[in-house]
ZAVOVO-781072 format. One record per residue (C-alpha): residue in three letters; x, z, y. Coordinates in Angstrom, 2 decimals. Layout:
residues N
  rest        X        Z        Y
   Ala        X        Z        Y
...
end
This chain:
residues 285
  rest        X        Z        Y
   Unk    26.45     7.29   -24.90
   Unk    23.24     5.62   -24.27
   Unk    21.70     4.18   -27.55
   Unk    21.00     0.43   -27.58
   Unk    18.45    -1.15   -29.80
   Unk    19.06    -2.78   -33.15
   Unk    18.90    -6.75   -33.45
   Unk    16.09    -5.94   -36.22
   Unk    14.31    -3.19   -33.98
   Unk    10.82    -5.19   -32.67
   Unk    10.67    -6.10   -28.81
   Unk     7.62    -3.98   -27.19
   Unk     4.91    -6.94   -26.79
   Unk     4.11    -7.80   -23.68
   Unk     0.44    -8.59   -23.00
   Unk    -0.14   -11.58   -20.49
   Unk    -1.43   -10.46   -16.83
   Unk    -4.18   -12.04   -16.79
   Unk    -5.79   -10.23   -19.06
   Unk    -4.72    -7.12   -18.01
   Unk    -6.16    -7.43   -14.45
   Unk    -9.01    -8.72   -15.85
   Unk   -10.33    -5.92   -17.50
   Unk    -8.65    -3.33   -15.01
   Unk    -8.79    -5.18   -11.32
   Unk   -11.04    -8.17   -11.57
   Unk   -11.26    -8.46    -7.94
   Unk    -8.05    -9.49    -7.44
   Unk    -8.91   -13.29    -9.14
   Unk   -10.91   -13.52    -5.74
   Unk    -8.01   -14.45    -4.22
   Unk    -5.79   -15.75    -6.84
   Unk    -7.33   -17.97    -9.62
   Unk    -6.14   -17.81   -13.06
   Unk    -4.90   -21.11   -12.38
   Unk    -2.32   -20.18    -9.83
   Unk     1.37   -20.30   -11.10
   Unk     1.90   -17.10    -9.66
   Unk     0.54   -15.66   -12.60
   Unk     3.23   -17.75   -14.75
   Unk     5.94   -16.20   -12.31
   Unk     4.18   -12.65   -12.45
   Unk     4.18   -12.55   -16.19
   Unk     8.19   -13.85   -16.41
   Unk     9.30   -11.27   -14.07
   Unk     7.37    -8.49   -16.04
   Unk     8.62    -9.45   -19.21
   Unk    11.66    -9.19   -17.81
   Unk    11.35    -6.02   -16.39
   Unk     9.80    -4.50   -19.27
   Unk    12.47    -5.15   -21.68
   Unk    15.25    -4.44   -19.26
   Unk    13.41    -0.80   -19.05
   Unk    12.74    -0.75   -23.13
   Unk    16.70    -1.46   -23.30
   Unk    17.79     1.72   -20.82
   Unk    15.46     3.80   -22.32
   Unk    17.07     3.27   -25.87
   Unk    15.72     6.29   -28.37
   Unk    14.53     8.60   -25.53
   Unk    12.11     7.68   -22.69
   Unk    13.01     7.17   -19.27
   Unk    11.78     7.74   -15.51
   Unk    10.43     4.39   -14.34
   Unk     9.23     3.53   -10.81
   Unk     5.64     2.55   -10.81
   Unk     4.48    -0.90   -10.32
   Unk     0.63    -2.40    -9.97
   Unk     0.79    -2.78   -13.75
   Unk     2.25     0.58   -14.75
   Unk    -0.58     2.09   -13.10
   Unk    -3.25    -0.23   -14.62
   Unk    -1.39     1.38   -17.37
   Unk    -1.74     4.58   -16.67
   Unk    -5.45     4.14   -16.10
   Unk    -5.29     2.60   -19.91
   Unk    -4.14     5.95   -20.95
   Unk    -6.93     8.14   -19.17
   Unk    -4.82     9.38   -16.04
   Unk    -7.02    10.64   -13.54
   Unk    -4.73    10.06   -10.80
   Unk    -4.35     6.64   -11.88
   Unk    -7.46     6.04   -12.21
   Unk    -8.56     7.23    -8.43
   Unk    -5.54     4.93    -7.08
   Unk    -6.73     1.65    -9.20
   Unk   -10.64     2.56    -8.00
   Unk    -8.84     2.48    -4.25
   Unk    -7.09    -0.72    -4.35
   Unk   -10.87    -2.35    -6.00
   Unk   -12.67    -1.15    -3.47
   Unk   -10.45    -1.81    -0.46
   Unk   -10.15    -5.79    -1.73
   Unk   -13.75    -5.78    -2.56
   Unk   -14.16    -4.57     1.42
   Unk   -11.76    -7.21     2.67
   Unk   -13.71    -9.90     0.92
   Unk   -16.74    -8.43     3.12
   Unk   -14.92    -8.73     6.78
   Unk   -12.41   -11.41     6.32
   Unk   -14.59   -14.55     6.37
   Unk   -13.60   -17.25     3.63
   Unk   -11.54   -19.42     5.74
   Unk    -9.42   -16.36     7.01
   Unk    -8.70   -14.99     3.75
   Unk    -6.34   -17.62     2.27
   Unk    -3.56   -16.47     5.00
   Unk    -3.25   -13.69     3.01
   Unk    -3.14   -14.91    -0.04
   Unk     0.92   -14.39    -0.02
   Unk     0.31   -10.79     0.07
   Unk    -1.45   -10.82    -3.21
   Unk     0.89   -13.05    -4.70
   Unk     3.54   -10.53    -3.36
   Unk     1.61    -7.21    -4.89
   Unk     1.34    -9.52    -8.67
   Unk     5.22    -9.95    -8.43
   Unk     6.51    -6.73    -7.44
   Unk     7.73    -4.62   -10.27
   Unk     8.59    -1.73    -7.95
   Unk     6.29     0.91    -5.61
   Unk     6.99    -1.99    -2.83
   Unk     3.61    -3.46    -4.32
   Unk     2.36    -0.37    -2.72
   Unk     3.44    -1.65     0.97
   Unk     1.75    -4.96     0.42
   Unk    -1.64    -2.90    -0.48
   Unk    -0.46    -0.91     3.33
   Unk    -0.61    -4.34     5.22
   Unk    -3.96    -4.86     3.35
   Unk    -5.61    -1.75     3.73
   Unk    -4.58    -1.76     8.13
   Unk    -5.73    -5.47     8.12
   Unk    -9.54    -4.28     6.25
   Unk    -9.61    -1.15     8.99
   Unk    -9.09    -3.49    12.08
   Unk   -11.82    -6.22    10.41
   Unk   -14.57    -3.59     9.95
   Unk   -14.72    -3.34    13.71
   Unk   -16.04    -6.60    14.33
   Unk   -13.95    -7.15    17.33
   Unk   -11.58    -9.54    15.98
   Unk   -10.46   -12.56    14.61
   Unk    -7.54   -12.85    12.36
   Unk    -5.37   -15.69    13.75
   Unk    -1.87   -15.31    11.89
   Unk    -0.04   -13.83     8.98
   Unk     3.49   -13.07     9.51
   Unk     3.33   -14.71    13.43
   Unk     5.88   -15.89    14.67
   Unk     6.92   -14.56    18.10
   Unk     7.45   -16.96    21.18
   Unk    10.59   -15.62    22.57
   Unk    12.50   -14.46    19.09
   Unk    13.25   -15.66    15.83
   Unk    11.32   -12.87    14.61
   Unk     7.72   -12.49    12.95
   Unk     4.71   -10.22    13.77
   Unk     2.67    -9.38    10.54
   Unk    -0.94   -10.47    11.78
   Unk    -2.67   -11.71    15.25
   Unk    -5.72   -10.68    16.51
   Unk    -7.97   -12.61    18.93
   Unk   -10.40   -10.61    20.55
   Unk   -14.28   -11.83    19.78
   Unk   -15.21   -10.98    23.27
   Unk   -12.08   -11.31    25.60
   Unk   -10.30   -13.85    23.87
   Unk    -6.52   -12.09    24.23
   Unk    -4.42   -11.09    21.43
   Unk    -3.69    -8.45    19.42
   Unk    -0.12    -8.12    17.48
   Unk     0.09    -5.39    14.77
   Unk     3.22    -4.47    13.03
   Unk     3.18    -2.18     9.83
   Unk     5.32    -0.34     8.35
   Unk     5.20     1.59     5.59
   Unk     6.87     5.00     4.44
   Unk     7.74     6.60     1.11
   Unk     9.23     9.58     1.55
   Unk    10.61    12.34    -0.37
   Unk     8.89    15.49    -0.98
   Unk    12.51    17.20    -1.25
   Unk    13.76    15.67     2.04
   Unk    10.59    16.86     4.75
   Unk    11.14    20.10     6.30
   Unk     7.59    21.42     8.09
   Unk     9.74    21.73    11.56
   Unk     8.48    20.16    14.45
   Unk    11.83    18.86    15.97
   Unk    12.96    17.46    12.95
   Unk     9.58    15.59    12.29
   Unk    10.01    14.17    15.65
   Unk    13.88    13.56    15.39
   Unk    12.67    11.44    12.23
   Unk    10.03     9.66    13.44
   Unk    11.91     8.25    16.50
   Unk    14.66     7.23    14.49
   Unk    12.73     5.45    12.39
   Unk    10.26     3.76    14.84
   Unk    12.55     3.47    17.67
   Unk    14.77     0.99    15.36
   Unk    11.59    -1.06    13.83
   Unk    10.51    -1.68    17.58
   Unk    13.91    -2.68    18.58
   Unk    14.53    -4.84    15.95
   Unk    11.82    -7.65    16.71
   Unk    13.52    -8.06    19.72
   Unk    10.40    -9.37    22.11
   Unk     8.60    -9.39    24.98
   Unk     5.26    -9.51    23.70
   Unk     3.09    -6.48    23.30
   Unk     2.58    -5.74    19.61
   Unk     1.84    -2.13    17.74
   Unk     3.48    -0.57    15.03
   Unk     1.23     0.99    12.52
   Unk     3.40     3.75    10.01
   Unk     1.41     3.78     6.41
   Unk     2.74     7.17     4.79
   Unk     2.45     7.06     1.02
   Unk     2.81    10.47    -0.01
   Unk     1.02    13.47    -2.16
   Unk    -1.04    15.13    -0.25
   Unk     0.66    18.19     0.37
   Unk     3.21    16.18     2.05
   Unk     0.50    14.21     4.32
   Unk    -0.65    17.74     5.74
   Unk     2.59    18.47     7.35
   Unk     2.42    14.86     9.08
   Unk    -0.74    15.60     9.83
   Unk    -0.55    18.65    11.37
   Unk     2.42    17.35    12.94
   Unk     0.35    14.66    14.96
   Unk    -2.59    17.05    15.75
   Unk    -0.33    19.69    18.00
   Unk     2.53    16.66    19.10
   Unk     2.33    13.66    20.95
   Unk     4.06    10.54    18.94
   Unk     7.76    10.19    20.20
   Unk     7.72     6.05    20.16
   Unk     5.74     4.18    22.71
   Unk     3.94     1.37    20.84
   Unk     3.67     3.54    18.03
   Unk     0.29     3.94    16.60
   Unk    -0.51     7.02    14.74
   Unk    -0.07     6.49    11.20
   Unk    -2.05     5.66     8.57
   Unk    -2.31     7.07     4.59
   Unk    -4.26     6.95     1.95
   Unk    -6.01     9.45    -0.19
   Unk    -9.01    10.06    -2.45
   Unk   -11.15    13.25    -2.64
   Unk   -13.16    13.75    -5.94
   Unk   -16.99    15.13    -5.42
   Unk   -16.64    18.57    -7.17
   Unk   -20.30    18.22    -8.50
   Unk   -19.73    14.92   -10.18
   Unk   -15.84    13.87   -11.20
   Unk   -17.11    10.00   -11.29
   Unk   -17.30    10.21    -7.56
   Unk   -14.80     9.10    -5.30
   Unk   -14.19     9.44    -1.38
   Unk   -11.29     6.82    -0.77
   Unk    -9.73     7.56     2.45
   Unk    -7.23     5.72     4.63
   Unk    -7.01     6.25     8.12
   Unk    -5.33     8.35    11.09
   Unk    -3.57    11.47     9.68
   Unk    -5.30    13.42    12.03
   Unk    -8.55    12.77    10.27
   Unk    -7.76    12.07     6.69
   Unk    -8.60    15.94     6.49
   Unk   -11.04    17.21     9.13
   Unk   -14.54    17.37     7.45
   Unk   -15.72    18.15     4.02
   Unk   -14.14    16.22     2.19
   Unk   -10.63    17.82     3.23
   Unk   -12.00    21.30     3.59
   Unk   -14.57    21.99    -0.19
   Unk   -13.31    18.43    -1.76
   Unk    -9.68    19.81    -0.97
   Unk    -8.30    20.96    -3.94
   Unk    -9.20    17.86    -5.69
   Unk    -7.81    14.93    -4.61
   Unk    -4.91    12.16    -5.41
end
């Protein structure tokens, strides 16, 4: 039988969020003040959270999922891997402060609030939409026009619109973001493909539309894993038409200086072609 805490045993103490992202990810006030009540709702639902977890974990410890502020944690405690991830997610809203003008940022400014209140690894797929927006920005070629758009001919939404700096037309991009097992991918070339049709092929059906749009697949995955996509993509065509090639993220370490990070996120196909996936190889997140 699982052991439950004494009445008389202390409650862990829950530091207030603010704080916390203010010495760990400072950028993220950028986009929601320390005024905002989201950070009234973000602190009740981890308090909530962490003593639901301090109660199931009784006298032993227990296997949590990770959330934004378990890995803030993490980094707290001198993980390395932790600390590469939390560098990542600085740097990528630091870069999306650079391409999304002022007046374009606020429509995003639900995504944030949706990365503070997640207590799961879904904050990770919020950080996904994020990270595809900042790669389609640094082009210059585009406007953002929408967040979550809503389609002309269906009920259903679109995450972001494009309009075109030059041409004026639109752009629709769909993401979608993956977290699979390490246990359930088999290196086989039929299967990959069996999975990723399955997959896609349902996503694309479900919006239900006439419009154009483009899916875009972020894989979150250790990088072992992200090699047998990878490779995958290089020798196959994708099996889903409006299927983009996905995305993932990953961080090389210099192996002259540790301090040194390459953050990566981008096509599979060349998250691992130069340098930094050939000598910077064996260290990375």
């Amino acid at each position: 039988m699982q052991n439950d805490h004494s009445n008389d045993t202390p409650k862990p103490v829950v530091p207030d969020l603010r704080e916390v992202v203010q010495n760990e990810l400072p950028i993220l006030f950028e986009f929601m003040p320390e005024t905002d009540r989201t950070w009234g709702i973000a602190n009740k639902l981890f308090k909530a959270e962490v003593e639901k977890r301090y109660q199931e974990a009784g006298d032993s410890t227990v296997e949590v999922e990770a959330n934004l502020y378990y890995i803030i944690r993490k980094v707290q405690l001198g993980d390395q891997q932790a600390i590469r991830m939390l560098n990542f997610f600085q740097r990528l809203l630091e870069e999306i402060t650079m391409y999304l003008p002022e007046a374009e940022r606020e429509r995003i400014r639900k995504t944030i609030k949706d990365i503070l209140i997640s207590m799961d690894h879904q904050y990770l797929n919020f950080f996904g939409e994020i990270a595809v927006l900042n790669n389609i920005m640094k082009t210059g070629l585009y406007n953002l026009t929408a967040v979550e758009y809503k389609l002309s001919d269906s009920d259903n939404t679109i995450d972001f619109a494009f309009s075109n700096k030059t041409t004026g037309g639109n752009l629709l991009v769909e993401v979608v973001n993956m977290h699979p097992k390490s246990n359930k991918i088999e290196n086989h070339p039929e299967k990959i493909a069996t999975f990723l049709t399955t997959k896609f092929s349902k996503k694309i059906l479900s919006k239900a539309t006439t419009e154009q749009f483009y899916l875009t697949p972020v894989i979150w995955a250790p990088v072992a894993d992200l090699k047998i996509y990878s490779e995958f993509l290089a020798n196959n065509n994708l099996p889903v038409a409006g299927l983009i090639e996905p995305a993932a993220y990953a961080t090389f370490v210099s192996p002259e200086d540790g301090a040194i990070f390459i953050h990566r996120f981008g096509r599979l196909t060349t998250l691992f072609t130069d340098k930094f996936g050939g000598e910077y190889s064996t260290n990375y997140s």
